[in-house]
C-alpha angles and dihedrals in degrees: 000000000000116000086003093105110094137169114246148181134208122265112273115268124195130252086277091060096254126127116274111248119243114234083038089068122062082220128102088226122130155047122313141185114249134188091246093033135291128342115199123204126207143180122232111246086250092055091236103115151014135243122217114203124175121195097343095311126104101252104167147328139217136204104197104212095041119047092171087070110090114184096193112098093209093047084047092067099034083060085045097055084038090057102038083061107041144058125228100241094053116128086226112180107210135192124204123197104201115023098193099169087332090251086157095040096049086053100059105042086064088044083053119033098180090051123110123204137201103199113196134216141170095205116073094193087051097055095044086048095057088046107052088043109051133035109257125173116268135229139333081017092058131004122188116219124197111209151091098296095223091046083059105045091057091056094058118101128253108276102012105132149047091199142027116194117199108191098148126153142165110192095328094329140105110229099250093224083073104060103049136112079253100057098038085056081057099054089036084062098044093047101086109235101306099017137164122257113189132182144176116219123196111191141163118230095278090068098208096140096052097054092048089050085046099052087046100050090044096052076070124043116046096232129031139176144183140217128200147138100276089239095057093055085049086057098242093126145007124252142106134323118192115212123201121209126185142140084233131076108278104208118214082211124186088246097058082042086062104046091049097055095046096062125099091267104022123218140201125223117218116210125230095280092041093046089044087044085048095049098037118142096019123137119250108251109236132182121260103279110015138128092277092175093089108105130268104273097002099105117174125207116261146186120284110290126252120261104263 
């Protein structure tokens, strides 16, 4: 996936050739028990920064005196949308769906220093491990909850937020009760008027996820975007898409233009013709056993969603 490939070393070993132990290094290096498996930790071969892994996939990563660098291509691009559209000094009120070791969140706080952020995740020990090992902000900046991401939510309140941030994954997908018509209703609900709708996709070269997330999402919202590395959309590799939902305009503008060229793998944004032309004729994503007749992009509000 796009920005997941780091450089790494092995853990440190003592002079007899063992594993150092964890709590004997001042380091946050090593292997850890988690609630869904392992994380690893490892340090960059600059000693800069640190990689996140759980269970064998490349989850996050950390560099502890910046927290504005962000190694990550698609986090990367999420930062750069977030930043063609906000000030500063906005109060903005964000949401993360998978916290992982709250990179993003992390980022942004410091972007923003008058932003608050909920940051989700379903394991308990891995929350408490990224936590206890790097320095993240603390509440009211930033507050780790522990919990199923579409259970809560569907708990928030109506207009509470500017942004919602789905980056979600078990293994290298994406849990399929959080890309249908149902869930993107939720998180409709949840954005305050004009709010901020951000995924990311994960999708092989056929593309076929991404269309049908795009054709959800964009039942929705009344304007939607992605962002990708141009060979990716042609089908030559797989990686990440990130796809922008809101009620208001989303502008392709010469500055997020920019920002996205100039990365380490630079990437284009498609305006709201360009991403509806790119997803046309995919299937609306619903959840098992509801009323699927409803046509393709037309998504009705419903009721709160139940508890998956």
């Amino acid at each position: 996936m796009a920005g997941r490939r780091r450089p790494r070393r092995p853990p440190a070993r003592t002079a007899a050739g063992t594993p150092v132990a964890a709590d004997a290094s001042p380091t946050p290096e090593g292997v850890f028990d988690i609630d869904s498996g392992t994380a690893r930790i490892t340090a960059d071969d600059d000693g800069t920064g640190w990689l996140i892994e759980v269970n064998g996939v490349q989850s996050s990563h950390i560099v502890t005196d910046d927290p504005l660098r962000l190694e990550f291509e698609y986090m990367r691009w999420i930062a750069a949308v977030i930043d063609d559209r906000h000030h500063p000094d906005d109060p903005m009120r964000v949401l993360h769906l998978g916290a992982g070791a709250c990179t993003l969140a992390r980022r942004l706080a410091a972007a923003y220093p008058r932003s608050r952020h909920v940051a989700v995740d379903v394991d308990a020990a891995l929350a408490t491990l990224v936590r206890d090992r790097f320095d993240l902000p603390r509440a009211p900046v930033l507050r780790l909850r522990v919990g199923d991401a579409r259970e809560v939510t569907t708990a928030l309140h109506t207009d509470s937020r500017d942004i919602v941030i789905r980056d979600v994954f078990a293994g290298a997908t994406t849990p399929a009760n959080l890309t249908t018509a149902e869930f993107a209703e939720e998180v409709h609900r949840v954005l305050r008027p004009g709010g901020l709708y951000l995924v990311n996709c994960a999708d092989t070269r056929d593309l076929a996820g991404a269309r049908a997330e795009i054709a959800t999402i964009g039942g929705r919202f009344a304007h939607i975007a992605l962002v990708a590395d141009p060979a990716m959309l042609k089908g030559r590799r797989y990686g990440n898409i990130i796809i922008a939902a809101s009620d208001d305009e989303i502008e392709v503008s010469a500055a997020v233009v920019k920002t996205l060229l100039a990365g380490a793998v630079p990437a284009s944004m498609r305006d709201d013709a360009d991403t509806r032309r790119f997803a046309a004729g995919a299937t609306v994503l619903r959840d098992a056993g509801s009323d699927d007749t409803a046509p393709d992009g037309d998504v009705s509000p419903t009721s709160p969603a139940a508890p998956s």
